[in-house]
N, C-alpha and C positions, 0 to 999 in steps of 0.2 A: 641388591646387585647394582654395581656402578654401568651406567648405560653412557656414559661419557669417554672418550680417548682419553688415555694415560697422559696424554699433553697437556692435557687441563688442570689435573689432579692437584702440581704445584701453583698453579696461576688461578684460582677460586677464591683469594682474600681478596684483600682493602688493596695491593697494588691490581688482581686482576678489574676489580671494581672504578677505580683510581685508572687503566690501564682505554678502560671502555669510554668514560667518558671523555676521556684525552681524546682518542679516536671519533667520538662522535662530535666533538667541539672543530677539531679539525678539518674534518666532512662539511661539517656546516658552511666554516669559513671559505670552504673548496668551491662548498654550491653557488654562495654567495657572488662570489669571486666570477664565476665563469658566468652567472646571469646579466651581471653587468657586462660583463667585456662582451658577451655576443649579444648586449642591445644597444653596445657601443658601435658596430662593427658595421662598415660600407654596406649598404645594400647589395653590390654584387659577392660579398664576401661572405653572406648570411648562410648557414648551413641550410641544405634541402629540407631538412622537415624539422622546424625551429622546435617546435615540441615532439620529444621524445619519450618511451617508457625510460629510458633513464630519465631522465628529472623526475620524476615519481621515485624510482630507486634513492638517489640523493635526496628527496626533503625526508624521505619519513623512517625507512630504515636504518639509517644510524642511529637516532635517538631513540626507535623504538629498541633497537638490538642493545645499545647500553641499559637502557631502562630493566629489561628482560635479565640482561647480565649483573645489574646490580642486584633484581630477585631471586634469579638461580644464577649464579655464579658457575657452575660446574655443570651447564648444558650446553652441550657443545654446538644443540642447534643456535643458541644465542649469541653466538661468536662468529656463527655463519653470516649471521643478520647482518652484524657489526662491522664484521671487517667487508663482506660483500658491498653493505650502505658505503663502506669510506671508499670505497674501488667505483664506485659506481660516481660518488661525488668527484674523483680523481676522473675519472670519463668524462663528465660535464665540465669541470673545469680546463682540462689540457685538451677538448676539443675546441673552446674558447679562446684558448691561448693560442694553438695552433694558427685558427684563422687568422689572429688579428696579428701573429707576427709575419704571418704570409704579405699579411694585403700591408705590412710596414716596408716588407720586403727584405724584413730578416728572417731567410731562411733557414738558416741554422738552429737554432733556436725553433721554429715551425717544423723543421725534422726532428727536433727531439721531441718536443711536443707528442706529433705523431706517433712514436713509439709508443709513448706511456699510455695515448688513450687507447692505442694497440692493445696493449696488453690489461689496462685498469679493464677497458670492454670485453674481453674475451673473461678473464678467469671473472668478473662479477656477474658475468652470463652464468658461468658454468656453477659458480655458488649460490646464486639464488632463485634460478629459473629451473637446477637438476637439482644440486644437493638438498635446499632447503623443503623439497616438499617428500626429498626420498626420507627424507631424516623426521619430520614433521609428524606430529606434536614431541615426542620422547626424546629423540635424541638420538633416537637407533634405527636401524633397518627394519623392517617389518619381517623380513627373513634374509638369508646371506646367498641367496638368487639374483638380490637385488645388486651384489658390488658389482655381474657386468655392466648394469648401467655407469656406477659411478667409474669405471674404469676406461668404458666407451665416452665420457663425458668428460674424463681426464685427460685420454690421447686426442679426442675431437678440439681439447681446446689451446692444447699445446699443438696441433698442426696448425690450427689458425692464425698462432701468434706468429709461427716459424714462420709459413707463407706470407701475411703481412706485412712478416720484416723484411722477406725476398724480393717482394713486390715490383715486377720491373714498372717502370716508369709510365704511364697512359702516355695515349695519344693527345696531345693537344687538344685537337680539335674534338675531342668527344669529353676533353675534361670540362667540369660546370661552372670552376672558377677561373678567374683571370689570367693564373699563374698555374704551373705546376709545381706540386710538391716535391721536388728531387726527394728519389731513396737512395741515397749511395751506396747503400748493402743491395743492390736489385744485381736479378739473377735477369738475364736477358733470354737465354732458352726457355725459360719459363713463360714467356710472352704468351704463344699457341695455345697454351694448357690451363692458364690461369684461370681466366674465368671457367671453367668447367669443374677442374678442381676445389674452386671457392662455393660453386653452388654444390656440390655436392655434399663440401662439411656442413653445409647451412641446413643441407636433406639430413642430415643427420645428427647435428644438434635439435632440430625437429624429431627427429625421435626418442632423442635423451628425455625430450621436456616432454612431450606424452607418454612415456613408459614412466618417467617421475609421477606424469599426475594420476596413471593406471595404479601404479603404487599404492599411494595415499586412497584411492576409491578402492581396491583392496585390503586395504588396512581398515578401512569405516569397514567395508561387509564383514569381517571375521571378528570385529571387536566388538569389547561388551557397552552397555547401556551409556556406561559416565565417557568410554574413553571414543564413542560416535559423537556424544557432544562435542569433546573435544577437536574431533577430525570435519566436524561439519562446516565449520567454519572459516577453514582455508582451504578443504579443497572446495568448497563454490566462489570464493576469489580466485584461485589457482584454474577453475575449470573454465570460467570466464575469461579470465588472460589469456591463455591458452586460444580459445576460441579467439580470441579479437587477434593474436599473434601471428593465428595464422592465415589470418584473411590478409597480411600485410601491411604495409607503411598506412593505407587507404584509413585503417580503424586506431593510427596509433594514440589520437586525441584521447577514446575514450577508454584505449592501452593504459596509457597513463594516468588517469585516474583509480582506475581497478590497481595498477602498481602500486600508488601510492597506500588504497587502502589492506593492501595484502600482510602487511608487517603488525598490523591492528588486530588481525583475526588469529593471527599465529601467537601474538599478546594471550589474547583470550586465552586462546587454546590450552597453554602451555600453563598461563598461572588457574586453567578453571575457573574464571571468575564469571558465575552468574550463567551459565552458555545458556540461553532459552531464547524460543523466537526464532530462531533459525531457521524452521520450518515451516512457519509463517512467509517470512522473507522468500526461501524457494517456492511457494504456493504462489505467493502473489506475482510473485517474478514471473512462473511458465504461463499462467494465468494471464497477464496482461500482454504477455508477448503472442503467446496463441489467439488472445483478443485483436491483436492488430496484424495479425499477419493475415488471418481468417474474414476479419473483416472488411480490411482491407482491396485483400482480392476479389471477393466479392464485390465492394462497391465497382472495383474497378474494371470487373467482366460485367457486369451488369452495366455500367457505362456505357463500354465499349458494344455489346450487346445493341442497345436501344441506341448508338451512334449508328451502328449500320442499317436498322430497320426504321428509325424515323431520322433518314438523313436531314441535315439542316439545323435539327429541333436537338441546340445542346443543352437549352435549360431543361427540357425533359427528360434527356438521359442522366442531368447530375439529378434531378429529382425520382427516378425511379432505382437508380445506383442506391441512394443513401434510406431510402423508404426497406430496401431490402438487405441493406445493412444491418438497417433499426431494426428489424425484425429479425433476423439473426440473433442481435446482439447478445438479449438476456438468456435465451434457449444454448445457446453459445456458452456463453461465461459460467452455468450452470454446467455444463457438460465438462465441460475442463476442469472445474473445480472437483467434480466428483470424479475424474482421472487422477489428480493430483493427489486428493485425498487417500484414494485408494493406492497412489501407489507409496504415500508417504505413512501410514497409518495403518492399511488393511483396509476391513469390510465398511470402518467407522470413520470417520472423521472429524467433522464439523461438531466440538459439542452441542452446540446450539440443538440441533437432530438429534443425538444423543439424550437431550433434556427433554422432548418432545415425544422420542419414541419409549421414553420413562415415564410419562406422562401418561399417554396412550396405554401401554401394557398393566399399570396400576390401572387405569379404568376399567379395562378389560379383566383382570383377574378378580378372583374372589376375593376378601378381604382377608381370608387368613391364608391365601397364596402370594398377597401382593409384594411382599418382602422376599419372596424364591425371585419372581421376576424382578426385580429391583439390584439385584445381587449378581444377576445373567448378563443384565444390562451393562452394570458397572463394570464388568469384567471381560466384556466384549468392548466396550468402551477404551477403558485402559489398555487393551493387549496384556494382560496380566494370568501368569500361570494359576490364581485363583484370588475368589475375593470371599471374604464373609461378615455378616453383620449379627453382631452378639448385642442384645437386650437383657439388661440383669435385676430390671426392676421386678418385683413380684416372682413370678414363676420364671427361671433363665427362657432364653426362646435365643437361639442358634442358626443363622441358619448359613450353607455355606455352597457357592458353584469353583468347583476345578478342587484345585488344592493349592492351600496358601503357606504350606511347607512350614517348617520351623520357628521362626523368625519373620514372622508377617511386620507389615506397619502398622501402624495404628495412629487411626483418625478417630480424634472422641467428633461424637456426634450432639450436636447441640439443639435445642428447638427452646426458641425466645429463652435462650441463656439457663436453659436446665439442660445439663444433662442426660439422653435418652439411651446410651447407648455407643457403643465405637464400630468404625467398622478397620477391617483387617483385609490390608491389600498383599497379595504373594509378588512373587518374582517378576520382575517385567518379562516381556516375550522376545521374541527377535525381531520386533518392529524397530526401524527406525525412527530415532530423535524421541523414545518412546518417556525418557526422565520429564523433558518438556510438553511433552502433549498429557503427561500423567497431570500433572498440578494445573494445566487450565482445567482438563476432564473434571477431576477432582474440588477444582475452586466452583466449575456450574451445577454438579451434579449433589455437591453436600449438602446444601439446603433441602434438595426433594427428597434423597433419604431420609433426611432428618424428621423431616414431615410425615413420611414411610412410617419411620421408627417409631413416633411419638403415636401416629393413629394405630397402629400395630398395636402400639404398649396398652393405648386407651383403650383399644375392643378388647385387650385381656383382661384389663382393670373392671371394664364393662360387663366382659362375662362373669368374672371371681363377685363381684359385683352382686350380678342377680342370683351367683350358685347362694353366695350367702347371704341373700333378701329369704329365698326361698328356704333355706335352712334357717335362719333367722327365723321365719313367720311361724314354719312348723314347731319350732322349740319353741315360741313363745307361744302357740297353739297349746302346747303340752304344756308349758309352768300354769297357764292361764287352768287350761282344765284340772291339773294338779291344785291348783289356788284353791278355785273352784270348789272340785269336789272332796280335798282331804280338808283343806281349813275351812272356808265359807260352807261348805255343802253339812259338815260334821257341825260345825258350830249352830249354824242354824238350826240342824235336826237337834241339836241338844236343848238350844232354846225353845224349840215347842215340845220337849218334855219337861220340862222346868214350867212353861207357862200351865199345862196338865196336870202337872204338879200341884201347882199354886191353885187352882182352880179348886181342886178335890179340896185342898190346905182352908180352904178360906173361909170354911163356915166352923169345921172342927176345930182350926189350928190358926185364928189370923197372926198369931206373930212368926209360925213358920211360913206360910205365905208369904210376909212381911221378907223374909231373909230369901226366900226364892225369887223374891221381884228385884231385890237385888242384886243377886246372884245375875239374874235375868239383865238387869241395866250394864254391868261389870262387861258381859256377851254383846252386849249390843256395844260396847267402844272396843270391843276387840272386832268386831265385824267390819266396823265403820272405818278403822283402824287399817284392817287386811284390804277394803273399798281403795283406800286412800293410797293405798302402797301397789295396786292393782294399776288404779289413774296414776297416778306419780310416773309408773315406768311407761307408760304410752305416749306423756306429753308431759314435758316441764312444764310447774303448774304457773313458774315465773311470766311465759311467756302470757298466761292468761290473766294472769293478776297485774304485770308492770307491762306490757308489748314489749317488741323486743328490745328496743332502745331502753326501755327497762330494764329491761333481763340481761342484756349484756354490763348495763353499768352494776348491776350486782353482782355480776361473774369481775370484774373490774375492782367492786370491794375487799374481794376475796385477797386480800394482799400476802398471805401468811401460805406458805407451803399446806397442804392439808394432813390434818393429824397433829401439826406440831404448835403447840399453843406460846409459844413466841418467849416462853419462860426460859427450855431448859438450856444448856451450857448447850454453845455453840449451836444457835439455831439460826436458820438463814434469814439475814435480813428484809425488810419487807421490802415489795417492789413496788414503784411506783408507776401505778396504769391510767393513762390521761385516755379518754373516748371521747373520738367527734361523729357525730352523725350528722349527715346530709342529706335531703330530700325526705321525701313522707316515706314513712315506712309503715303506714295504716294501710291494712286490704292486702296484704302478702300473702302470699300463697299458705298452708300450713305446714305443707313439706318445705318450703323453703325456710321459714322460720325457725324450725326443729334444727335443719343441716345447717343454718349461721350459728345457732346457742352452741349445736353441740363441735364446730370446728372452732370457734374461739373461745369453750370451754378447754378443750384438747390444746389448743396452741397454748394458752395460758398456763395450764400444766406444767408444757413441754418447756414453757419457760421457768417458772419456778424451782423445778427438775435439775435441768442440763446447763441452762443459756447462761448462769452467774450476769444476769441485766442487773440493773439499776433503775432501766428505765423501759417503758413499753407503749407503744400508743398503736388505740386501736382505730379505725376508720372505716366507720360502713355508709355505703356511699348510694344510695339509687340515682338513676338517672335514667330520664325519659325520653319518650319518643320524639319522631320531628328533627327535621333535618340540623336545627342548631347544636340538638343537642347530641345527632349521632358523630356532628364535627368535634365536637369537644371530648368527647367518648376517643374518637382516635387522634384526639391531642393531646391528650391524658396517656393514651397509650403507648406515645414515642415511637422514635425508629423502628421497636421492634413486629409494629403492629404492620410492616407493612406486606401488602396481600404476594404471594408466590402461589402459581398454581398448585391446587394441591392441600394449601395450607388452611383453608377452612373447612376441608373435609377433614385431615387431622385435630383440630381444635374440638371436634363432635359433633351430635346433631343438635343444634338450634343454639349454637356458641356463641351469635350473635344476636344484633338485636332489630333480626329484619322482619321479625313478626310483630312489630310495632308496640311492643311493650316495655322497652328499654330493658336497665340494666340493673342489680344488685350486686356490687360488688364493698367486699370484705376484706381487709387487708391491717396483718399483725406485723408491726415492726419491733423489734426490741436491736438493744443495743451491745447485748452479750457476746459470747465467744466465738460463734458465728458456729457452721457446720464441719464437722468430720473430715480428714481428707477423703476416707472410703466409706461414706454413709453408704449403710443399709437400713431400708424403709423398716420401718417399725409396724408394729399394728395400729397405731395412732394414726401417723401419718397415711397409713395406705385404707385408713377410716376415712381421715380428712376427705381425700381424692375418691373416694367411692360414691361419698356423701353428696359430692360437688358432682359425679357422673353419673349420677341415678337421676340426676335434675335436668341433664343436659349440660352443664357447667364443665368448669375446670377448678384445679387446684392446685396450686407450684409452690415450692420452698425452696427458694433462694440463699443465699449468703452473698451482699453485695460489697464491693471493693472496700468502703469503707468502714464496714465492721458490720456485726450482728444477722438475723436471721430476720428474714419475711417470709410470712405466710399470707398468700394473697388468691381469693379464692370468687369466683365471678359467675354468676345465675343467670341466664335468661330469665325475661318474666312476658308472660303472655300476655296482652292486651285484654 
């Protein structure tokens, strides 16, 4: 739908473009022009208030309004800018001129002058004080309610011009300059009436320009998320100007700078670029203004106060004024800010609090509720129609408050650069500036989800974990007793009927004897045999014959895919595995031992397997106790190590190394194809991290920027 006048439709190209900046070059020269001549200009000839909101008008709206009309071309609020900024520069200039051909004492010329800034003033009034904000951001009315204003704002400014031009002559003696201006078109019966009639259009140009700015503050309440950003920012210039307008000539200094930056926020608006912060800017605004207005009075009745009951003693009224100021102060600032908040945000505001009371509610809930409160938080937080955080490691976990409708966002969730998880934010609410306050909420709040997500995901890992230590134990209870009693239990009973045998055999029969003790020896290597395959499965026997640093450089030998004897067509190449080890690895735990053979058995695998390496280096690392070496521990562990409440309760219990027994850490790099885009955890992998969580550890697979896969997996060790 075209929101622009059909006046536009043909003037949109390279001459409308072409058309704008001619205008704004013009403008410039105009401003130019008239700054000099009235700082040329006799002292008695100097206009009453040398700084006006027009000079604001003339520097910044012309170039802003071309600028705007070289981006949109066919917005008709850009032409408003444009030609308003050039009428406004045409004001400042031919009020310049005016004066100085007065006090030359060519008045001719000083009455044509006069005209023009007659009318440059009046219709740059009426186009960027009425139109630009009824029309602002889009280009259209907010509803067709709105044309009595523009129509009250069209006759109010065409009676000004008429009347101006009628203007009978002042009195001498009440005029402020040397001379009088002759109007030769002056109406003399109009003397009586004049001034009455002049303030009245003034009364009512005053209410063009507040039903403009009711406009626009109606147009931010009924509109959606993106198009409040867009209105946020001109009308709090626009509602400030206003404000300062109409206190009077008294405020016009700081008139004109809010003018000037009025043409800047309508920029924004219109191309949406970036709009955030805005409601920062109004916080701190009401906030510091409420701070000195409050404070203020205070100090100053409390002054006056202690002037009347310790007359004489003025240093102790300004010291007991400012004593109770100061104590005001911060009970004060808090109190406004939790006004502001609330009435910019709702119930929430401040992420900071937002971070604190996520904090707080995860302490307080159970650990397999803490992710329900985490989800209530964020979505109280944001003002959002619904939030949910989805976990798809292992067993899915879901969980979801409100409803996040169709089409949610989606923020992956990360904890030290693995992925845990996303969470899914719904609709925004009818809160105000709600797009901007979502992405600070969302930039403080992702980390303690994340941390949420990742201890969440641990206590499930944690539990799947022990389901299958404990079905694990039991089946190996039962192979064990199966071993046991059908192999070991049968065999042996067979061999002490064979040695009965022999026994009887041996005075009748020594050569059959002879064949049952054989018989008998043949029994006893299949016993020893079934012993060995019994120990084999409890404990790699590498680790007791080489230690680990052993055992892993023999997992490190292993260069050949397993099964495949390196002969047949198309067999995969060997991989080349380099092992460094660091620190003693003598006196290790024996659970800890078993979980590093059999995760950098497993990773080795998984390279062989999948990764197409070339190359693979493995790195096990201990390191001890004592303050040097727990600096080096988290110098090692880069940026990512750094502490967020929260985060070492997700990491597990005893993740670090504050029980004074330092660290074992194990870390598989290879150079291969790196990870899946949609990795799902294997049985391998979700071994690894079991292996690592029964110890108190951790365990992460990575794929880092510049290729390949790491698996890096880290043990507390007890003292």
């Amino acid at each position: 739908m075209d929101t622009n006048p059909p006046a536009l439709s043909g003037f949109s190209g390279f001459s409308g473009r072409a058309a704008a900046w001619v205008m704004a070059a013009v403008a410039l020269v105009l401003t130019l022009v008239g700054v000099l001549v009235q700082l040329r200009l006799p002292a008695e000839w100097q206009p009453q208030t040398p700084l006006s909101p027009d000079f604001g008008v003339a520097l910044t709206f012309p170039l802003t309004g071309a600028f705007l009309v070289s981006q949109r071309p066919r917005l008709s609020i850009a032409w408003l800018i444009c030609a308003g900024g050039l009428l406004g520069s045409g004001n400042v200039a031919s009020e310049a001129l005016m004066f100085h051909w007065a006090s030359q004492g060519d008045m001719r010329a000083a009455i044509a002058a006069r005209a023009v800034q007659l009318v440059c003033w009046a219709v740059a009034g009426l186009m960027l004080a009425v139109l630009v904000p009824l029309y602002s951001p889009t280009g259209t009315l907010s509803s067709r309610r709105w044309r009595v204003v523009v129509v009250l704002g069209v006759v109010v400014t065409l009676t000004e011009i008429a009347l101006g031009l009628l203007r009978p002559d002042p009195d001498p003696a009440d005029y402020p300059w040397p001379a009088v201006i002759h109007n030769p078109l002056q109406v003399r019966a109009l003397a009586p009436y004049y001034g009455t009639v002049w303030g009245v259009l003034q009364y009512a140009v005053q209410i063009c320009v507040v039903a403009a700015l009711a406009s626009l503050a109606l147009r931010l309440r009924r509109a959606d998320p993106v198009t409040r950003r867009q209105i946020a920012w001109p009308l709090s210039a626009f509602a400030l100007y206003v404000v300062l307008y109409l206190l009077g000539p008294a405020m016009w200094v700081p008139a004109t700078v809010v003018t000037a930056f009025i043409p800047f926020t309508i920029l924004f608006a219109a191309l949406r670029y970036r709009l955030y912060g805005i409601d920062t800017v109004i916080s701190r605004t009401f906030v510091t203004a409420g701070l000195l207005v409050v404070v203020g009075a205070v100090y100053f009745g409390v002054g006056a106060a202690s002037s009347l009951f310790v007359s004489g003693y003025h240093q102790v009224a300004g010291l007991a004024a400012a004593l109770f100021a100061g104590a005001f102060f911060q009970p004060l600032r808090r109190a406004l800010q939790r006004v502001v908040d609330r009435a910019l945000y709702g119930p929430v505001g401040d992420p900071a609090l937002l971070a604190e009371r996520l904090t707080q509610e995860v302490r307080r809930a159970d650990p397999a509720d803490a992710l329900a409160s985490v989800v209530t938080v964020v979505r109280e937080g944001l003002a959002v129609s619904g939030v949910a955080v989805e976990i798809t490691d292992g067993r899915p976990r879901y969980v979801e408050s409100g409803h996040i409708g169709p089409s949610p966002r989606e923020v992956p969730l990360v904890w030290h650069g693995e992925p845990v998880g996303r969470l899914l934010v719904g609709r925004p609410g009818a809160t105000r500036f709600a797009a901007a306050h979502d992405e600070r909420v969302l930039a403080t709040l992702l980390p303690y989800v994340a941390d949420v997500a990742h201890a969440v995901r641990m206590a499930a890992d944690l539990q799947r974990s022990r389901e299958r230590i404990l079905a694990a134990r039991e089946e190996e209870r039962r192979r064990l007793r199966r071993d046991l009693h059908d192999g070991l239990g049968q065999t042996l009973g067979a061999m002490a009927m064979t040695i009965n045998m022999a026994r009887v055999s041996l005075t009748r029969s020594p050569a059959a004897a002879d064949g049952l003790l054989r018989d008998l020896r043949v029994g006893m290597d299949a016993v020893a045999g079934d012993i060995r395959e019994v120990v084999y499965g409890l404990r790699p026997p590498a680790l007791d014959d080489l230690g680990l640093a052993g055992a892993v450089r023999a997992l490190a030998e292993e260069t050949l895919p397993a099964g495949d004897s390196g002969h047949e067509e198309g067999a995969q190449a060997p991989v080349d595995v380099a092992v460094r080890v660091e620190g003693d690895l003598a006196g290790l735990p024996a659970a800890v031992e078993v979980a590093v053979y059999r995760i950098v058995q497993e990773a080795l695998n998984n390279v062989r397997r999948h990764a197409r390496a070339t190359r693979v280096q493995v790195e096990v690392t201990r390191t001890g106790a004592g303050p040097e070496t727990e600096a080096e521990t988290e110098a090692a562990a880069g940026p990512e190590a750094e502490a967020r409440p929260g985060a070492g309760a997700a990491a597990g219990p005893g993740a670090g190394a504050e029980d004074g027994g330092g660290e074992l850490r194990v870390r598989i790099a290879d150079d291969g194809i790196g990870l899946p885009a949609h990795l799902r955890a294997g049985v391998g992998m979700s071994s690894m991290r079991e292996r690592a969580a029964e110890l108190g550890g951790s365990c992460t697979v990575t794929a880092p920027d510049i290729g390949g896969t790491v698996v890096e997996a880290r043990f507390p060790l007890t003292a």
